[in-house]
C-alpha positions in Angstrom: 0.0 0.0 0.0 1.4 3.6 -1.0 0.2 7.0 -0.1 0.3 10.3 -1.7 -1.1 13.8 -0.9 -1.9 16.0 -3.9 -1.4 19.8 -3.0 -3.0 22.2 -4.8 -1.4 25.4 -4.1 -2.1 28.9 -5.7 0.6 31.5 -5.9 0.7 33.8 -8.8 4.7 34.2 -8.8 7.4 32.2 -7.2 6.7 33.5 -3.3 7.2 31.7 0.1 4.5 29.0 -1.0 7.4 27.9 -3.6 9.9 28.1 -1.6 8.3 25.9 1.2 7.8 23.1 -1.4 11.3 23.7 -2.6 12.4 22.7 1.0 10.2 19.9 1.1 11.3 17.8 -2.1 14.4 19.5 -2.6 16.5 17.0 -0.2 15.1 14.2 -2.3 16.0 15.9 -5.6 19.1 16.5 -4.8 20.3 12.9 -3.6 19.0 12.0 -7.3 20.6 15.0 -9.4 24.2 13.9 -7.3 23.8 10.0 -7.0 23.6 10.2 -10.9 26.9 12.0 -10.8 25.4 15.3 -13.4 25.3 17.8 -10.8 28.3 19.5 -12.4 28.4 17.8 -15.7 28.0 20.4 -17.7 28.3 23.3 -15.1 26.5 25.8 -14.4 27.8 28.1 -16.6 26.8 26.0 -19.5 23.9 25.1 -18.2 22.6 28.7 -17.6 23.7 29.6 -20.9 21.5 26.8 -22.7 18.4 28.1 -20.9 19.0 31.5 -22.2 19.8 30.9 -25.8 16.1 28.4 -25.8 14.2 30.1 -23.0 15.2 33.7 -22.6 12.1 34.7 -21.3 12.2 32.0 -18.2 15.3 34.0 -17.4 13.6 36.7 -14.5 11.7 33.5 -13.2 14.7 31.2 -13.2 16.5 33.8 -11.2 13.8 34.4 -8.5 13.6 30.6 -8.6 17.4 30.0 -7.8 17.1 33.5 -5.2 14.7 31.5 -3.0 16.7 28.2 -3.0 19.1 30.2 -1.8 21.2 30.8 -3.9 22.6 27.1 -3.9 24.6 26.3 -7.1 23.1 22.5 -7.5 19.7 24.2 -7.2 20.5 26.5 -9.9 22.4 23.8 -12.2 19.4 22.0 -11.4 16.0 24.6 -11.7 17.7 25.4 -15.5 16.5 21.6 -16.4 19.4 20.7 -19.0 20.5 17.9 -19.2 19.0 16.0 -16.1 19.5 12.5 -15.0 17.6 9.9 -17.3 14.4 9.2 -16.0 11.6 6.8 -17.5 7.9 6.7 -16.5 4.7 5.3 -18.6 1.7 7.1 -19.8 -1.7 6.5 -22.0 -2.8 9.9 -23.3 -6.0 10.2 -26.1 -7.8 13.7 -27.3 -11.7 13.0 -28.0 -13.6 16.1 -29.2 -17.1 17.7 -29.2 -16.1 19.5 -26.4 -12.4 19.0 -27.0 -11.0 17.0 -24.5 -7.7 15.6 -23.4 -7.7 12.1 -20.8 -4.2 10.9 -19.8 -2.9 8.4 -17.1 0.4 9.4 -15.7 1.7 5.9 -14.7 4.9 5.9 -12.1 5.8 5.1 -8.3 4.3 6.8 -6.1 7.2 7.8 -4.0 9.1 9.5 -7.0 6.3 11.6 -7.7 5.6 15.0 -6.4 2.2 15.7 -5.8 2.0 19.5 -6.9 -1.1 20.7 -8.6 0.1 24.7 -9.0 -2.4 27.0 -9.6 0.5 30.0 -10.6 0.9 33.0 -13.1 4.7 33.2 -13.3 4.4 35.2 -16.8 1.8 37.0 -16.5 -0.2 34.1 -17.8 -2.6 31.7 -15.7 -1.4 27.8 -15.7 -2.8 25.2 -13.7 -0.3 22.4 -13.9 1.3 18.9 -12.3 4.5 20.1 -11.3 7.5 17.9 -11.5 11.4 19.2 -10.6 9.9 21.5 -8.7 9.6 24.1 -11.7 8.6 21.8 -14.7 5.0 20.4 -15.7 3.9 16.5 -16.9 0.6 18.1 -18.0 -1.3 21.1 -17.7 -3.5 24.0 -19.2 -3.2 27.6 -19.0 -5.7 30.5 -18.9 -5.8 30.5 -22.8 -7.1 26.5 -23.3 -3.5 25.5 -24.6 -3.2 22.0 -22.8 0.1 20.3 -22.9 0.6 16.8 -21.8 3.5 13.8 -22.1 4.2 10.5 -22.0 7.9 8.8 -22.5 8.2 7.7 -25.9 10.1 4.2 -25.4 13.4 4.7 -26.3 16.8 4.5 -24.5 18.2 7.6 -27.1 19.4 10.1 -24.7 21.5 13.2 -25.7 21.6 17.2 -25.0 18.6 18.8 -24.0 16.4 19.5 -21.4 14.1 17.5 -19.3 10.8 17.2 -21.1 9.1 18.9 -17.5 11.1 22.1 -18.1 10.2 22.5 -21.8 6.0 21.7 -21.1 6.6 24.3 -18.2 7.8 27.1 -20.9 5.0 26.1 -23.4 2.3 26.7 -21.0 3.9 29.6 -20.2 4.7 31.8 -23.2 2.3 29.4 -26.1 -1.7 29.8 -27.1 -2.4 27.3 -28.9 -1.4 24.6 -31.4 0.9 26.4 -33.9 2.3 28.2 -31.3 3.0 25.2 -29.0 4.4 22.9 -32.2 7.0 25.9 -33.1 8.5 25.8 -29.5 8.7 21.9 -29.2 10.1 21.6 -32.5 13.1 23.4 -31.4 14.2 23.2 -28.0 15.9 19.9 -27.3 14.7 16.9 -25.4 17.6 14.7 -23.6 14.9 12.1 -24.4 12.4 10.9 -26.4 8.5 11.9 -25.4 5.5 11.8 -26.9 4.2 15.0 -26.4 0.2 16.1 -27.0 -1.1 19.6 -27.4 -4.6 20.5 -27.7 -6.6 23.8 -27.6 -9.7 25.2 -26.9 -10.5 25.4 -30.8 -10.3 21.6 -30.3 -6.8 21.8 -33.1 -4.4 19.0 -31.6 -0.9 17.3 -32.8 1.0 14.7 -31.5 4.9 15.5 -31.3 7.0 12.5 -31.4 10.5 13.9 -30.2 14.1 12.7 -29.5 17.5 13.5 -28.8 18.5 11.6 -31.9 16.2 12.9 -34.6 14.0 15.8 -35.3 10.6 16.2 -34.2 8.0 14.3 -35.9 4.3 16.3 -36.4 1.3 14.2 -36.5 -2.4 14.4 -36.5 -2.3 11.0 -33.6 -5.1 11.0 -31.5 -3.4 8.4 -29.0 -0.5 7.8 -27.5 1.6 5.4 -25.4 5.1 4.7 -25.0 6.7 3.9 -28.4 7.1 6.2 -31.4 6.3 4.4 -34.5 8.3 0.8 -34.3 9.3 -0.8 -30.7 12.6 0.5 -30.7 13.0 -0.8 -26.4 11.5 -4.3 -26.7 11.8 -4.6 -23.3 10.6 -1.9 -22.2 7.1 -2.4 -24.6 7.1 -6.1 -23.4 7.0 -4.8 -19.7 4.9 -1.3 -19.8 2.7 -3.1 -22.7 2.3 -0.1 -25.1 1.0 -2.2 -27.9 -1.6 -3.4 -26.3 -2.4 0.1 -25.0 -2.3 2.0 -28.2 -4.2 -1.0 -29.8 -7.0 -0.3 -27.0 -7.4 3.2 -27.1 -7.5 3.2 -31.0 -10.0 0.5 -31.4 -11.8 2.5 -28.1 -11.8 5.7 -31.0 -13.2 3.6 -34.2 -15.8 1.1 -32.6 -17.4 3.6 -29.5 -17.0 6.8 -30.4 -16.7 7.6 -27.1 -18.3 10.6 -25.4 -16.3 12.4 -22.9 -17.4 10.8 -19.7 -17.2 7.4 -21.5 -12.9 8.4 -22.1 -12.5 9.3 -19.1 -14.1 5.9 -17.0 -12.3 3.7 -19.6 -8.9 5.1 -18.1 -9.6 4.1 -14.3 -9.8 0.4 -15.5 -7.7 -2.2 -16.8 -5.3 -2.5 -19.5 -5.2 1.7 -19.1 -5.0 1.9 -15.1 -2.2 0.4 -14.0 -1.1 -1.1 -10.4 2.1 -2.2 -10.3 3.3 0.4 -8.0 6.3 -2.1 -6.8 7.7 -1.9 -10.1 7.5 1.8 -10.2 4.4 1.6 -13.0 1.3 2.3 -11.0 -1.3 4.6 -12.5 -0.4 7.9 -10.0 -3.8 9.8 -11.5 -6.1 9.8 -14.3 -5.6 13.6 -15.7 -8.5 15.3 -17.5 -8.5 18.8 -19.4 -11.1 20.9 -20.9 -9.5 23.2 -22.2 -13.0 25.5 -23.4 -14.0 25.2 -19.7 -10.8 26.2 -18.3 -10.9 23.3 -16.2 -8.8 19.9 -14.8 -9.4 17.0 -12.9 -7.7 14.1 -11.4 -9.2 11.1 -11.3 -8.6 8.2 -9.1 -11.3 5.0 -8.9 -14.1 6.5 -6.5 -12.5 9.8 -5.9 -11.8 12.8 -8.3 -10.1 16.6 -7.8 -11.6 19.5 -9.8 -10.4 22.9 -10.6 -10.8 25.4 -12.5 -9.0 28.9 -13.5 -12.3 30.6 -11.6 -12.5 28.9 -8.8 -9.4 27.4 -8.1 -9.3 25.6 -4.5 -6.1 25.4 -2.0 -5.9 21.9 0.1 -4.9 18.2 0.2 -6.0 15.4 -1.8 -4.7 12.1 -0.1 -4.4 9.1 -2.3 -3.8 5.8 -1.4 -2.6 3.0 -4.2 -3.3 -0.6 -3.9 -1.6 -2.9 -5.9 -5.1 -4.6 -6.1 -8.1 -3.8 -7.4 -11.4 -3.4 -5.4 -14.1 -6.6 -5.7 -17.3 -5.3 -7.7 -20.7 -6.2 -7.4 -22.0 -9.5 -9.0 -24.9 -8.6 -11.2 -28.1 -9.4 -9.9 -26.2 -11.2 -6.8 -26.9 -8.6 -4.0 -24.0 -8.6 -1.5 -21.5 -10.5 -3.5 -18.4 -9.5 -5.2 -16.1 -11.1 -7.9 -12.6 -9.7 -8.7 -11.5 -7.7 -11.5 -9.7 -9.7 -14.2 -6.4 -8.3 -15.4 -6.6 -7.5 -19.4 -4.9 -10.0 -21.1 -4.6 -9.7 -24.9 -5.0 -12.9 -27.2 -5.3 -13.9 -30.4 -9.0 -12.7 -30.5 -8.2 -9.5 -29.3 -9.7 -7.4 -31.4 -12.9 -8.8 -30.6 -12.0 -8.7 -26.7 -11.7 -4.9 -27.2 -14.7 -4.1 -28.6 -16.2 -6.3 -25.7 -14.2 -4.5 -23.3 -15.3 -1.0 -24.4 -18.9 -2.0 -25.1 -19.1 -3.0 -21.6 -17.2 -0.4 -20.5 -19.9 2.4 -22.1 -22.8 1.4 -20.3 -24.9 1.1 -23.3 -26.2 -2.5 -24.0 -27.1 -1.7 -27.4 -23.5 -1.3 -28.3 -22.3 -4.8 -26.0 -25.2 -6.7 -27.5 -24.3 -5.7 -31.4 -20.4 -7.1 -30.2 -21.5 -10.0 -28.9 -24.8 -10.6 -31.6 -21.4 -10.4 -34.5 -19.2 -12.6 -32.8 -22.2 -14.7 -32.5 -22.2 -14.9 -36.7 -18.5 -15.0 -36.8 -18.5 -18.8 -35.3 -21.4 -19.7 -37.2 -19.4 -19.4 -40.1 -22.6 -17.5 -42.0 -21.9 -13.8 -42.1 -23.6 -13.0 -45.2 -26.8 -15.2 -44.5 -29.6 -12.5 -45.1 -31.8 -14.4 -42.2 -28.9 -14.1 -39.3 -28.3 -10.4 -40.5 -32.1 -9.8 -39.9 -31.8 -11.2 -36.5 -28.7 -9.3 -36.0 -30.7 -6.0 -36.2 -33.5 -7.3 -34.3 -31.8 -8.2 -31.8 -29.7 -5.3 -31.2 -33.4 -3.0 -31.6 -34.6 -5.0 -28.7 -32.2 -4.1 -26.8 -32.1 -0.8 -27.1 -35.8 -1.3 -26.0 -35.5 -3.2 -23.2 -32.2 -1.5 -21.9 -30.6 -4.8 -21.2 -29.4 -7.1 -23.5 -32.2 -10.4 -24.4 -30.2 -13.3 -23.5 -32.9 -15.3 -24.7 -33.0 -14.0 -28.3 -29.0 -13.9 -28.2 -29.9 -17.9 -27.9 -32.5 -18.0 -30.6 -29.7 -16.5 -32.9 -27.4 -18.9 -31.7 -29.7 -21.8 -32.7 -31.1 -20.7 -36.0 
């Protein structure tokens, strides 16, 4: 069992509420930034020198930054974000629209992750954000519906850049939308490889696949996971199961359609939520941004944090992880309780993923039409006129009834 506390905090520039979570995680970031053995490597100098040429406008907030660390020279090598320590987490992220929407799990141990939801206008613009390295973002939105969001793209490439947190942090910062957003990414460099996803509130979105070892690759993706293109990490994809993921949350897109509440329920479960929080890939929050709205949430099974640019609200959100998932009701079995199968892809899998979403909707028009088909498929008669007739009876009824008729699904079956 883990525990985190989510603090949201709102302080329009870097004050004493900064600098009291800079003494909090600082300690810990430290023993990471000099166990790796880059707390001087490059210097400061260089260091400093990098942010400036990419980020010159993050230069009056860099130095307040460093002035209430103290001053410390690892701090400030540090707070510039180049070239960090490798670091590798997980990720699912989608964008649905009509409103635009963008779901993502952020998938890593609980004890390496910060906890910061900073409500904060550093620039002069309003950003509600994750924080991570204490001046970086995983995702966030700011006052003008640009979101920003990552996950790691699968890949061992690293090189010279900055840490993927310090460049979201500088798009949310000085960006308003998509063309803005893709001009920045494009070319300040990554010390590794991210899938990066940027929506706004005009509901335009792209998909960045960059790396330290190539340029920047634009796309129109709706999805992603932790691979860019071809497994290049086999390991890694084997372990964190990105495949499978992507595969998911594309057929989730082409058979459902999903409506926004729909995307969002289908990332607290299985093969999206994750729980192996011993292996440091436990989903940490279920992130949700509406970028018309002005609004984020984190979701967790059973409990969920709003906020919003006009009515942002200080406090504590404590989380506890379980590497197991909760029993849920047996249907139509009052009082009893089954356990919730791990998703396991097979060679029917396709199938098992429209199933998986059908259920997952709530509709029993859309399981029932899965289950009528696969139904046909055995029978070897797809084309017979007769069993496409039942078909659509069968899947009218139960939009109907509201439930799907079991006994019809048998008369199918039998004729």
């Amino acid at each position: 069992m883990f525990n985190l506390d989510f603090n949201s905090i709102s302080e329009s520039t870097p004050g004493p509420k900064w600098q009291k979570l800079f003494n909090l995680h600082w300690p810990a970031y430290r023993a990471w930034f000099e166990s790796k053995g880059v707390a001087h490597n490059p210097d400061l100098a260089t260091s400093v020198a990098e942010l400036e040429r990419y980020m010159p406008e993050l230069m009056p907030t860099y130095r307040r930054l460093c002035e209430l660390a103290g001053n410390d020279p690892i701090a400030a090598r540090f707070l510039t974000g180049w070239q960090p320590p490798a670091y590798i987490s997980g990720c699912s992220q989608v964008v649905t629209q009509n409103p635009p929407q963008l779901v993502r799990n952020y998938d890593y141990h609980p004890n390496l992750s910060e906890g910061t939801v900073l409500h904060s206008a550093w620039n002069g613009k309003q950003v509600m954000a994750i924080g991570d390295c204490l001046a970086g973002v995983v995702d966030g939105i700011n006052e003008d519906g640009l979101v920003a969001s990552l996950t790691f793209g699968g890949r061992k490439a690293v090189g010279k850049g900055f840490g993927i947190p310090f460049i979201l942090r500088y798009v949310l910062e000085f960006c308003s939308n998509v063309e803005e957003a893709v001009e920045v990414l494009v070319r300040t460099p990554s010390h590794m490889a991210y899938n990066i996803m940027v929506l706004d509130k005009s509901g335009a979105h792209k998909m960045l696949q960059i790396s330290p070892d190539h340029a920047a690759v634009v796309t129109d993706a709706l999805v992603s996971t932790n691979h860019q293109g071809e497994v290049d990490w086999p390991e890694h994809a084997a372990f964190s199961k990105t495949i499978e993921r992507e595969r998911f949350l594309l057929e989730l897109l082409r058979v459902t359609k999903p409506d926004a509440e729909m995307a969002i329920q289908t990332f607290l479960h299985s093969p999206l939520y994750a729980r192996r929080f011993n292996e440091g890939f436990g989903t940490i929050y279920t992130g949700v941004y509406r970028p018309t709205e002005g609004a984020m949430e984190l979701r967790w099974p059973g409990q969920t944090l709003r906020q919003t640019f006009a009515d942002f609200r200080e406090g504590v959100t404590s989380i506890n992880y379980s590497e197991k998932a909760p029993a849920i009701p047996v249907p139509g079995q009052k009082g009893k309780t089954q356990e919730v199968p791990d998703y396991v892809p097979t060679a029917t899998d396709d199938f098992w993923t429209q199933y998986g979403q059908a259920w997952a909707s709530g509709d029993p028009a859309v399981m029932a039409k899965n289950v009528a088909q696969a139904v046909l498929n055995a029978s070897g008669k797809t084309d017979d006129a007769r069993l496409t007739e039942l078909l659509e009876l069968f899947t009218s009824e139960t939009k109907k009834r509201g439930q799907v008729p079991w006994e019809m699904l048998a008369d199918l079956w039998e004729e």
